[in-house]
matplotlib code that plots the C-alpha trace (Angstrom):
import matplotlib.pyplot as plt

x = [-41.0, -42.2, -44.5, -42.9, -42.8, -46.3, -49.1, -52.5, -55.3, -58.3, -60.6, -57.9, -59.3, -56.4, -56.8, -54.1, -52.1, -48.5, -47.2, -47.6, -44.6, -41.9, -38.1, -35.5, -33.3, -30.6, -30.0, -29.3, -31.0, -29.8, -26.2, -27.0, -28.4, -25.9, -23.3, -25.9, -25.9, -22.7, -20.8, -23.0, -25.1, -22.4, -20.1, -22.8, -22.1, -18.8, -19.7, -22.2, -19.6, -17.2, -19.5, -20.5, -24.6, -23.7, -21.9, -24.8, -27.1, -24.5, -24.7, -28.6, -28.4, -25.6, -27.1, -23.6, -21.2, -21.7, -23.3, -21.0, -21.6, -23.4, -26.4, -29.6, -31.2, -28.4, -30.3, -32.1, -29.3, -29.3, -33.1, -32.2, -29.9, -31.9, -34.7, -32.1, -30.9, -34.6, -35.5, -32.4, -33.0, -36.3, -33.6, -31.4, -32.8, -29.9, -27.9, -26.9, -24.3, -26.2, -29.1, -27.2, -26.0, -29.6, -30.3, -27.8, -28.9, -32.2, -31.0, -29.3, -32.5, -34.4, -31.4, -31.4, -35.4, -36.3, -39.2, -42.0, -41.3, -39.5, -35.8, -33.5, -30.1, -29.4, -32.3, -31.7, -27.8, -27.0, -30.3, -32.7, -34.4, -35.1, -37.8, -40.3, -39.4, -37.2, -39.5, -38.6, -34.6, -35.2, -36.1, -38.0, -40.6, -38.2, -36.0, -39.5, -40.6, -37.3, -37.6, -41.1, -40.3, -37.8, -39.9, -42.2, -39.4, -37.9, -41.1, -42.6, -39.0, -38.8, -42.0, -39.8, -41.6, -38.4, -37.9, -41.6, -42.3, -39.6, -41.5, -44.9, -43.7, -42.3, -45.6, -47.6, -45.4, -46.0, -49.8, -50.0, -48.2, -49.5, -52.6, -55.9, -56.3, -53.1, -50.1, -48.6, -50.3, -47.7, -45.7, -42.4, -39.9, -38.9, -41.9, -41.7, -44.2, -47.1, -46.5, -44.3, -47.6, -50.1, -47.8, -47.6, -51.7, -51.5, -48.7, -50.9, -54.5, -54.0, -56.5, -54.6, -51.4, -53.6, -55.5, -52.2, -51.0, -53.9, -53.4, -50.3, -51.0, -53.7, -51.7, -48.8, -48.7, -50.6, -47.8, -47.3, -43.1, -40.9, -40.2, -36.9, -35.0, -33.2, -35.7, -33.7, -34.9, -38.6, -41.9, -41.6, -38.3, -40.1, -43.1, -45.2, -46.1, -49.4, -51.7, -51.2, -54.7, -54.6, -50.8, -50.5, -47.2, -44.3, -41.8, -39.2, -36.8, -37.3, -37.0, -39.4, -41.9, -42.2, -42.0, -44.7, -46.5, -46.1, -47.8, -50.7, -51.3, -50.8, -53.6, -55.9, -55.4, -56.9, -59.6, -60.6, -60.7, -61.0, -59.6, -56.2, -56.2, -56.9, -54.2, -51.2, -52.5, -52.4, -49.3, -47.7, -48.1, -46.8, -43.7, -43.3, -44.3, -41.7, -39.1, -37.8, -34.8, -34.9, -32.7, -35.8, -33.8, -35.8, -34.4, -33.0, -31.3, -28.5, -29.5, -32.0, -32.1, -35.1, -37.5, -36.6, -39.7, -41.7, -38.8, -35.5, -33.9, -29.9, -28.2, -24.5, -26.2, -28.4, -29.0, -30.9, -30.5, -29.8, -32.4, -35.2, -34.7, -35.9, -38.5, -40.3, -39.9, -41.9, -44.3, -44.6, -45.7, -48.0, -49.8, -49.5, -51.0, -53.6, -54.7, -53.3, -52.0, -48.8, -47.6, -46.3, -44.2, -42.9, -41.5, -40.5, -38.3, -36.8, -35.6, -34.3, -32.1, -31.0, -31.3, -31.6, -28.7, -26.0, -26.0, -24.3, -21.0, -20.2, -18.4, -21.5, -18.5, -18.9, -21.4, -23.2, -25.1, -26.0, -26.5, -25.1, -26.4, -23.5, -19.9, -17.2, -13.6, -12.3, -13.7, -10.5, -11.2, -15.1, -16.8, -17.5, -20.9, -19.5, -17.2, -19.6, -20.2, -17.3, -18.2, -16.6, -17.0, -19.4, -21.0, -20.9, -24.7, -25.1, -28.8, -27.9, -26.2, -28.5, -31.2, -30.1, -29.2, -32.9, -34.2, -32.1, -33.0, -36.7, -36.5, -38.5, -41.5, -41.8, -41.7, -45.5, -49.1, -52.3, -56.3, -59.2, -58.4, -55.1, -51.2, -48.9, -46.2, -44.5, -40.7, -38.9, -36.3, -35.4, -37.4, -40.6, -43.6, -47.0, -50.4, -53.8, -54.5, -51.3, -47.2, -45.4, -41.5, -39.9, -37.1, -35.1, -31.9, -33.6, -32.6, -30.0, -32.1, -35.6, -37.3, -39.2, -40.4, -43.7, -43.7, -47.4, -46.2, -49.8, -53.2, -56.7, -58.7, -60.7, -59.9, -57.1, -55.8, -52.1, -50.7, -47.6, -46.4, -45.6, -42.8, -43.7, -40.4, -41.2, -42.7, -42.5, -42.8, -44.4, -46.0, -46.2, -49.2, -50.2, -52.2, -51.8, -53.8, -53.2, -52.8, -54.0, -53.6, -56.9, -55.4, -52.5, -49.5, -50.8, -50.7, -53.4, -54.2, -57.1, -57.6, -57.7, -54.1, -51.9, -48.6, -46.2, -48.4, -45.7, -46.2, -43.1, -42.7, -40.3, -39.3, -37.5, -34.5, -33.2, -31.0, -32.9, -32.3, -34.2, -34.8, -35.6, -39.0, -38.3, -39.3, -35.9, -33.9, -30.5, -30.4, -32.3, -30.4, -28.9, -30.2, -29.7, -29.1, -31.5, -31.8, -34.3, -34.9, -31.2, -30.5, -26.4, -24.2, -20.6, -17.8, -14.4, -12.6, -14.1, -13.5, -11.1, -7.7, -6.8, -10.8, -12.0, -14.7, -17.0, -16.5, -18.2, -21.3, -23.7, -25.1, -29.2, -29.8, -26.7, -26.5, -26.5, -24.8, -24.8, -22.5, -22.4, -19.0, -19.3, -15.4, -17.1, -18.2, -19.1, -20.5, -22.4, -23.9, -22.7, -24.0, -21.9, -22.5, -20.2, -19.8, -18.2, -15.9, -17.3, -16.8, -15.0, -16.7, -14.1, -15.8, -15.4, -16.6, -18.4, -19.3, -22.1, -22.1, -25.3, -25.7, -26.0, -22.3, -20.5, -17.9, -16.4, -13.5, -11.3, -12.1, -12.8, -16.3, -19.3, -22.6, -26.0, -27.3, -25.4, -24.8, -26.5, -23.8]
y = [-91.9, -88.4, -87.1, -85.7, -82.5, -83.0, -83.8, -82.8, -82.1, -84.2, -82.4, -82.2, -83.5, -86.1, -89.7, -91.0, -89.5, -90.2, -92.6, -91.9, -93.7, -94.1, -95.4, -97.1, -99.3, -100.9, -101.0, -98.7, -95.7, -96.3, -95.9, -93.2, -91.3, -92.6, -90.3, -88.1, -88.2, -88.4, -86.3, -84.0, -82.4, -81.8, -80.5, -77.6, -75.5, -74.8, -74.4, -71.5, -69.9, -70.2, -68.3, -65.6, -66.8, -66.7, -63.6, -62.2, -63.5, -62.0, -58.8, -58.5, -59.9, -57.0, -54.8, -53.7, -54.9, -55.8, -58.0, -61.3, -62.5, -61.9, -62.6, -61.7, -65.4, -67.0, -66.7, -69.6, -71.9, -71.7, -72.4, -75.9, -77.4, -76.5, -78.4, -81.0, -81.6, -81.8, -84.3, -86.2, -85.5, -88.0, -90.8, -90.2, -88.3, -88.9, -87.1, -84.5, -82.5, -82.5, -80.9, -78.3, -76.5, -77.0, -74.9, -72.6, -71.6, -71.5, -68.9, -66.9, -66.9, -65.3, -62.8, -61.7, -60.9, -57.7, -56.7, -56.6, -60.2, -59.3, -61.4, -61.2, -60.1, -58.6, -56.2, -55.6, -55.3, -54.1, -52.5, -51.2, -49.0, -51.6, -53.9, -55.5, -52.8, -55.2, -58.4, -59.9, -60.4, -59.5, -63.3, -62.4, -64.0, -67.1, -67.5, -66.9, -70.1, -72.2, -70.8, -72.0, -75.1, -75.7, -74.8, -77.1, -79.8, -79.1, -79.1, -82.3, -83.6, -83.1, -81.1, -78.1, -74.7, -72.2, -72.5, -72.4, -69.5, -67.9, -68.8, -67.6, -64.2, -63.7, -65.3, -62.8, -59.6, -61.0, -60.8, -57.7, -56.3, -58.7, -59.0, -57.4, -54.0, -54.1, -52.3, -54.6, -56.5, -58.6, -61.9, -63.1, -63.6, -66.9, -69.0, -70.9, -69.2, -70.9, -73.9, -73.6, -71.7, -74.1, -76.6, -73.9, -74.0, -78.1, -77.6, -74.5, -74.6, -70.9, -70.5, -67.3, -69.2, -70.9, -68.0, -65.6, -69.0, -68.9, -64.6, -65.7, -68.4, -66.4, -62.7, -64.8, -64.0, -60.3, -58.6, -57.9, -57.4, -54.9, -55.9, -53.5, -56.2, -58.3, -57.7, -60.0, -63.1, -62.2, -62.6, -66.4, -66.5, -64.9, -66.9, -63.4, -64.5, -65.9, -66.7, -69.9, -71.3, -70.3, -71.7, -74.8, -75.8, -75.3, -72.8, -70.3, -71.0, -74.7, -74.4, -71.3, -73.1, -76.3, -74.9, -72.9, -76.0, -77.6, -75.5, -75.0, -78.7, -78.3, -75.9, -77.8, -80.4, -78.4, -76.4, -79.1, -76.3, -78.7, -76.0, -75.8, -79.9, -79.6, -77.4, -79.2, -82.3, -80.5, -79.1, -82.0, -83.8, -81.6, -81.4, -85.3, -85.4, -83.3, -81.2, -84.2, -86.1, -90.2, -88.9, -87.1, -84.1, -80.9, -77.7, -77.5, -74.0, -72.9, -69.5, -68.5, -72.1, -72.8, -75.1, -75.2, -75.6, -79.0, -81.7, -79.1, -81.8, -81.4, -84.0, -81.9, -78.6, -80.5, -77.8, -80.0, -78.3, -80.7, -78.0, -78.7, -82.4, -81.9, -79.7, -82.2, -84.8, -82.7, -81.3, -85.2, -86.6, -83.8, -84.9, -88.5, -87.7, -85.9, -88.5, -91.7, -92.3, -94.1, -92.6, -89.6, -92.1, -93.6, -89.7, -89.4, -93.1, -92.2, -88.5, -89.8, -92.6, -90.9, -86.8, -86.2, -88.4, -87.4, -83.8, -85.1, -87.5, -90.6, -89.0, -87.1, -83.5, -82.8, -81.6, -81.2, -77.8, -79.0, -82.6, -82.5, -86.1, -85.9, -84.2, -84.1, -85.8, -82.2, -81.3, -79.1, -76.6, -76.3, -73.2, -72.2, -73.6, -77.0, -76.9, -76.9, -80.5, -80.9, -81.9, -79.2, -78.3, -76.4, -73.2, -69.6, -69.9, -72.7, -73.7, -77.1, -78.9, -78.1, -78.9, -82.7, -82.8, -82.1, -84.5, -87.4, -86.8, -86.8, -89.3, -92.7, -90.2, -90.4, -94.6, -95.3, -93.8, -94.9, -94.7, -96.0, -99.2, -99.7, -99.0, -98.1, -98.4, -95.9, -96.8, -99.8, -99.5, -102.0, -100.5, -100.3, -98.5, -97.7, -96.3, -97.3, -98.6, -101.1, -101.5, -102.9, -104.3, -104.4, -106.1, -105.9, -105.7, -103.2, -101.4, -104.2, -107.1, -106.8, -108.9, -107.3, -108.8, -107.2, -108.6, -107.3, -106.5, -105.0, -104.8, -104.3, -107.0, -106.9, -107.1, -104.5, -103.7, -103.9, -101.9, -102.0, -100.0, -101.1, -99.5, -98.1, -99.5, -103.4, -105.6, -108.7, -109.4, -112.1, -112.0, -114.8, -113.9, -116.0, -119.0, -119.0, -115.4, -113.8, -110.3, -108.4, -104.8, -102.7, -99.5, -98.5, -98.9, -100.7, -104.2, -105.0, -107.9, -107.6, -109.7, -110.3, -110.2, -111.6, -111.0, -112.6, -112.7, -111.9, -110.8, -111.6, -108.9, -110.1, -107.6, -108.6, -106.0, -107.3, -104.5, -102.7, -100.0, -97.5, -95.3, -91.0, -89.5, -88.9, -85.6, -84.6, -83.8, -84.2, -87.8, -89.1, -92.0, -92.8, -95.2, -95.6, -98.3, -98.7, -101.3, -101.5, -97.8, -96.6, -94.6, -96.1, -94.1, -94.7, -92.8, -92.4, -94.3, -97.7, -98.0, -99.0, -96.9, -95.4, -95.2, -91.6, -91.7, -89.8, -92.5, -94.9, -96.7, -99.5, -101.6, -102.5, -106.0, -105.6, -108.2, -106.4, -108.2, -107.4, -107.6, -106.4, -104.8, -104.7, -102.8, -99.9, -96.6, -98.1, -101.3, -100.8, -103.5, -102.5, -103.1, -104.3, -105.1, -105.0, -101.4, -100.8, -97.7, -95.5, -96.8, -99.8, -103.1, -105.0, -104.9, -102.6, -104.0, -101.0, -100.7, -98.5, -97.5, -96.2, -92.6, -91.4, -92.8, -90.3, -87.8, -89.7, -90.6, -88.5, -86.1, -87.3, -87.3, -88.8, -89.9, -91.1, -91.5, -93.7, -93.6, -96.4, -98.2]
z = [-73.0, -73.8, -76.5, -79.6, -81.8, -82.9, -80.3, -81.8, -79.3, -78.4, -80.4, -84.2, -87.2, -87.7, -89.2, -86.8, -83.7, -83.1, -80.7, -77.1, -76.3, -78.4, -78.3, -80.3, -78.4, -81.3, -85.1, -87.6, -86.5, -82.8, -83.9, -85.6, -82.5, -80.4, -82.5, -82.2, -78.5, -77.6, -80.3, -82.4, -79.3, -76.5, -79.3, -80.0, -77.3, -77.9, -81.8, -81.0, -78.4, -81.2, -83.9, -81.6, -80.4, -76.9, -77.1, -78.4, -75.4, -72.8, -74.7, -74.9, -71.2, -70.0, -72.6, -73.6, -76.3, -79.9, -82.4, -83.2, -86.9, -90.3, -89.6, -87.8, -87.0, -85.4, -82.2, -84.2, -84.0, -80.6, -80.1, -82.0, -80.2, -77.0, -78.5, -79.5, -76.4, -74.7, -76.7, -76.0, -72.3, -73.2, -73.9, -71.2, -68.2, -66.2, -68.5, -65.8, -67.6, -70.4, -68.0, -66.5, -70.0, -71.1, -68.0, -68.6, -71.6, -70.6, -67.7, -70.6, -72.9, -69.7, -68.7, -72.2, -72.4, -73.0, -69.7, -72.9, -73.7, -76.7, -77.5, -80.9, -80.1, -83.5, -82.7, -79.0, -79.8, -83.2, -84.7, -81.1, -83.6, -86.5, -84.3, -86.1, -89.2, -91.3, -91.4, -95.3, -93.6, -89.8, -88.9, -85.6, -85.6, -87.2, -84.5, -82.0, -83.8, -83.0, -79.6, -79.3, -80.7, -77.5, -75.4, -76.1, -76.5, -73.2, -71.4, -72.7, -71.8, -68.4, -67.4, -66.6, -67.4, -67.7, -71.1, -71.8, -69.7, -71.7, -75.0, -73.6, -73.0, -76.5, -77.6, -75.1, -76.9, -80.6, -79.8, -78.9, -81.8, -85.1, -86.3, -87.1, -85.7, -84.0, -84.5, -87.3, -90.6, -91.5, -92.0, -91.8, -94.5, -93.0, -92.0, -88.9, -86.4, -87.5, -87.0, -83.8, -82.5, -83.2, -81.2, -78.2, -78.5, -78.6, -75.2, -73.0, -74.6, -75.2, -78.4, -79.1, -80.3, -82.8, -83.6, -84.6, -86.4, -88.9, -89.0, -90.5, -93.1, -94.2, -94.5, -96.3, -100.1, -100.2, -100.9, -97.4, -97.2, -99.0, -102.6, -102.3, -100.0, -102.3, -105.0, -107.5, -105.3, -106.4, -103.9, -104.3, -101.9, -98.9, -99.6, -100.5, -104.0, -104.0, -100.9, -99.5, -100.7, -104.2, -104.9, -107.1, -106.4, -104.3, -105.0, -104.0, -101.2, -100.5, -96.6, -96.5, -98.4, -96.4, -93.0, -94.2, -95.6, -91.9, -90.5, -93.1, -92.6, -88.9, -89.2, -91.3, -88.4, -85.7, -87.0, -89.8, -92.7, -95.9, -98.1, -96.1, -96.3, -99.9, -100.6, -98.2, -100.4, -103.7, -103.5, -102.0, -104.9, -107.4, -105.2, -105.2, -109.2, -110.6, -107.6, -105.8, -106.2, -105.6, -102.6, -100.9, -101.9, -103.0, -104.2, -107.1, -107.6, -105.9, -106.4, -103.8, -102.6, -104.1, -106.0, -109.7, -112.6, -112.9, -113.5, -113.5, -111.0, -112.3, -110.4, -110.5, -110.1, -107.4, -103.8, -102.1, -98.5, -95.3, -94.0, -96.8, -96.4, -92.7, -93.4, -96.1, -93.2, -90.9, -93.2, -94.7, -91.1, -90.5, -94.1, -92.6, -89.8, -91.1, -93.6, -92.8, -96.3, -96.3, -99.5, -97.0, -94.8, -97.8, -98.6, -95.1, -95.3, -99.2, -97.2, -93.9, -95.3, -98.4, -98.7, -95.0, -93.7, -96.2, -94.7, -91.4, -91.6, -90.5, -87.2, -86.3, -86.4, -90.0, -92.4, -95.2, -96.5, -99.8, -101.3, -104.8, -106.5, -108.6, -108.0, -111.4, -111.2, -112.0, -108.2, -107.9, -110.5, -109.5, -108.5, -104.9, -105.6, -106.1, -103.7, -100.8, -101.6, -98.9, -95.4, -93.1, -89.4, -88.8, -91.3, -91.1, -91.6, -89.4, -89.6, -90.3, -88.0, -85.1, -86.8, -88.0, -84.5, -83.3, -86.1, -85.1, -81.4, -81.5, -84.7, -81.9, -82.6, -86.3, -86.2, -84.9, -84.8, -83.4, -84.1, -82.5, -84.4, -83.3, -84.0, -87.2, -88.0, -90.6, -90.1, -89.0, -86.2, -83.4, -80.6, -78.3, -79.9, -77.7, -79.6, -80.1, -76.6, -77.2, -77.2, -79.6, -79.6, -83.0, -83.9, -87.6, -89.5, -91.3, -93.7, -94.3, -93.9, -94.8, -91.8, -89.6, -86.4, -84.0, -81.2, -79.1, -75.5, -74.2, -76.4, -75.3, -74.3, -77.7, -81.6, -82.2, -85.6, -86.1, -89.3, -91.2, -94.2, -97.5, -98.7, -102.7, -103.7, -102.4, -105.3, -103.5, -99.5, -97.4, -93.5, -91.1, -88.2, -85.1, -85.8, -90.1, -90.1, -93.4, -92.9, -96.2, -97.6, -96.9, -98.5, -100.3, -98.6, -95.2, -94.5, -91.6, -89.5, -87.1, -84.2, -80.5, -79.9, -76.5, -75.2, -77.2, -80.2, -83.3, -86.7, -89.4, -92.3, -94.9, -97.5, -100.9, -100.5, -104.3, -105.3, -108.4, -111.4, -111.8, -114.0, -114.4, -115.5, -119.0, -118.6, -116.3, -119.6, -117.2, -116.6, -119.4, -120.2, -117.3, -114.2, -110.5, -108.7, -105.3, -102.8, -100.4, -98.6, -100.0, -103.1, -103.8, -106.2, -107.2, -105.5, -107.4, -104.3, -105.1, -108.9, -110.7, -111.3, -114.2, -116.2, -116.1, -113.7, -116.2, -118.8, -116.7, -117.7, -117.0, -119.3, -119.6, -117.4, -115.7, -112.9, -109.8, -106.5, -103.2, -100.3, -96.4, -95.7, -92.2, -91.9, -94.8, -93.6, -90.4, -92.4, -94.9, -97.8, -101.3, -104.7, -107.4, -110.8, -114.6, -116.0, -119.1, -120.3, -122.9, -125.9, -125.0, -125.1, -121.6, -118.4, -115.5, -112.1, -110.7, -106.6, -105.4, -101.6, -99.8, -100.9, -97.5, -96.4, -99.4, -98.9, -95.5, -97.2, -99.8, -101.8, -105.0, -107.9, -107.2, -109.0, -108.6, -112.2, -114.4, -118.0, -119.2, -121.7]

ax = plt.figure().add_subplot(projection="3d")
ax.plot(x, y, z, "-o")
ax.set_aspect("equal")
plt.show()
């Protein structure tokens, strides 16, 4: 068991620290990664010769030939399944084919390296004398930050340095041409460096990499990038609007924005400046208040993939980027991290099972770009827009796929924390956890069943705290501790029982997973009047497939009180429990039994409307 994506250093100014051991052994989320594993990753290769990415890396590497594709980051998509594929190399170290492509391409990043450090193909290939000149679309120092990211991955991984000397280079060359008094004041239109650079700092101890990181959180939002390139996207796409520490709420392009946001809090984490904390808290909350979907979803517009106003959350016009899903997810355990309030993992658990998980199907080989939370029976005669609520292959912008693909892969690390006092735990997956000085084995149905069971495998030979979370959609639970103890909420969110614990020692969570109705802020004018039916960690919404022929799926409603029943379908989009209740047909007073399927499970089947708010009758 390796470390994760996010290992602070002795010396950060974090409430908690993330698992030093980590793994997930069955369940839900083991499935899951083990389509991951064995599809998704070894089919990424062949995806990124098809699209051209490794053409590209022969062609920087021969220096000859020419630039395959639209666009100048998809180096990047390369960088992310390299980092996928590390961390997978955690799970399964003897994994040797798997090995030997990650070496590969590690032998092609290196070939492909210009002698100064510097590596983007479309600018070694296609545009030599645009370098560093075109940075609102270039997406150098964008795809640097994946390839950082990697790095890191790969070398916590296996402890191999060719990937990370690779990474230091282009670190070494970005040095010596941003920041102040050098040749270059200026950001990128895509954040990512930052935060990929504080991890390099956390991985080497080179205080340069954190150093140029805070250069560029604190040079974003002066105006610094040409307003000519696509200037109908406005300064709030590239993230050049406002600096970061006077903003007030998220906005622009959703991804931009919360990779930025990652590493602003990653930032706050190491050098303990209050008013970067202040900030990653003050506009994580108006995010969560009034520009995210109950999916975990966030961004709103289709045009420039961004943030909408304060409660513009359309559910048909919904963008909601499998990208931006992941990004909240990182920034949120960052802020969770940080501060050690469980409101963030509850963001984190809403996004992974909901917003996050519908952008990759059921067969781990087809995908989501956008997560609509709503899709009209007349599907056939919608607008390209609409249309990309279809799962497909692979994308011609394919940021996507490697990037679940890394998610899902390094997920064991986002499950568990530790203090001084002890070990947390965030998520609930079938698996062993080790932090705080002790190791943990969970067991649970979870999110099908709501028992949880801890079982302490090691703790110190002294009182030792052991914390669990609280989901904020659980009204009711009970816990059973050694002895009769009464475990007892200490802060919001956390349930904590302090003691001198043995092997063996078990704690029993039990969490009412009663199916539920909820219903929208009043102030989202496109749903008002409608509700959506939850259960447990899952958003559910109805799918034209499981209701009734011959009723117009856009006539259906659901009544106030309606009984809601559940039952597992363990044959259903690779089983599932489903949520049934009696509907009625707009303006009709007969029943219409109604089935709602876990939100994230949609669009494996035909082709056919789907909805997450429901008329209410």
């Amino acid at each position: 068991m390796s470390a994760g994506p996010i290992r602070p250093t002795a010396d950060a100014h974090t409430a908690l620290r993330p698992a030093v051991g980590a793994r997930i052994t069955d369940g839900f989320w083991a499935g899951r990664r083990r389509t991951n594993a064995e599809v998704s990753i070894p089919q990424g290769p062949a995806k990124l010769e098809e699209a051209g990415n490794l053409a590209n890396l022969r062609a920087a590497a021969e220096a000859t030939g020419v630039f395959a594709g639209d666009f100048p980051f998809q180096d990047s998509d390369v960088h992310k399944w390299l980092e996928a594929a590390s961390w997978q190399l955690a799970d399964r170290s003897d994994d040797t084919e798997l090995a030997a492509r990650v070496q590969e391409l590690t032998a092609l990043l290196a070939a492909a390296q210009d002698t100064d450090g510097y590596l983007q193909t479309y600018y070694q290939v296609a545009r030599p004398d645009r370098r560093w000149q075109e940075l609102g679309w270039g997406h150098e120092l964008y795809c640097a930050g994946h390839l950082i990211q990697a790095a890191v991955a790969h070398h916590r991984a296996t402890g191999r340095r060719e990937l990370l000397d690779v990474a230091e280079r282009f670190a070494d060359h970005i040095d010596s041409v941003f920041g102040p008094g050098k040749r270059i004041d200026g950001v990128c239109g895509h954040p990512e460096i930052e935060t990929a650079l504080i991890e390099l700092y956390r991985e080497t101890g080179d205080r340069r990499r954190l150093d140029l990181a805070a250069y560029f959180v604190d040079r974003r939002g002066h105006g610094l990038l040409d307003p000519d390139v696509n200037p109908h996207l406005g300064r709030a796409y590239w993230q050049d609007h406002t600096p970061v520490r006077e903003a007030d709420s998220v906005a622009g392009h959703a991804v931009r924005q919360l990779y930025l946001l990652a590493g602003v809090a990653d930032l706050a984490a190491e050098t303990g400046d209050p008013e970067l904390r202040a900030t990653a808290e003050r506009l994580w909350e108006a995010m969560v208040a009034g520009k995210t979907y109950p999916t975990g979803g966030v961004g709103a517009r289709h045009e420039g993939e961004a943030f909408g106003e304060p409660y513009e959350l359309p559910p048909d016009r919904a963008y909601a980027e499998t990208c931006a899903a992941i990004a909240s997810i990182q920034w949120s355990w960052r802020m969770a991290l940080l501060t050690g309030e469980a409101k963030y993992s509850d963001l984190i658990e809403r996004t992974l099972y909901n917003g996050f998980l519908s952008g990759v199907g059921l067969d781990g080989d087809s995908w989501l770009y956008v997560n609509p939370l709503q899709v009209r029976e007349e599907y056939e005669g919608a607008n390209e827009a609409d249309k990309a609520a279809r799962r497909t292959p692979w994308f011609r912008c394919a940021c996507c796929p490697p990037n679940v693909m890394r998610l899902l892969a390094s997920l064991p690390h986002y499950m568990a924390s530790g203090d001084t006092e002890g070990l947390q735990l965030h998520q609930y997956a079938t698996g062993v956890y080790e932090a705080g000085g002790g190791r943990v084995r969970v067991e649970t149905g979870y999110p099908w069943d709501g028992r949880v069971t801890v079982t302490v495998e090691a703790a110190p030979d002294t009182d030792w705290t052991l914390g669990l979370r609280i989901p904020s959609w659980c009204t009711d639970f009970t816990a059973t501790a050694p002895g009769g103890a009464s475990p007892a909420v200490q802060s919001p969110g956390w349930l904590r029982l302090r003691r001198r614990w043995s092997p063996g020692d078990s704690l029993t969570l039990d969490l009412d997973l009663t199916a539920r109705l909820t219903g929208p802020d009043p102030r989202v004018d496109a749903v008002r009047g409608c509700v959506a039916i939850e259960r447990g960690p899952l958003v559910h919404c109805l799918e034209g497939v499981d209701q009734r022929p011959g009723v117009p799926f856009d006539e259906l409603t659901l009544p106030d009180g309606a009984e809601l029943t559940v039952r597992h379908e363990p044959d259903l989009l690779g089983g599932v429990s489903v949520v049934s209740a009696d509907g009625r047909r707009r303006g009709a007073a007969d029943a219409v039994r109604l089935t709602a399927v876990p939100y994230y499970a949609w669009a494996n089947r035909q082709a056919g409307p789907m909805r997450v708010w429901i008329p209410r009758a």
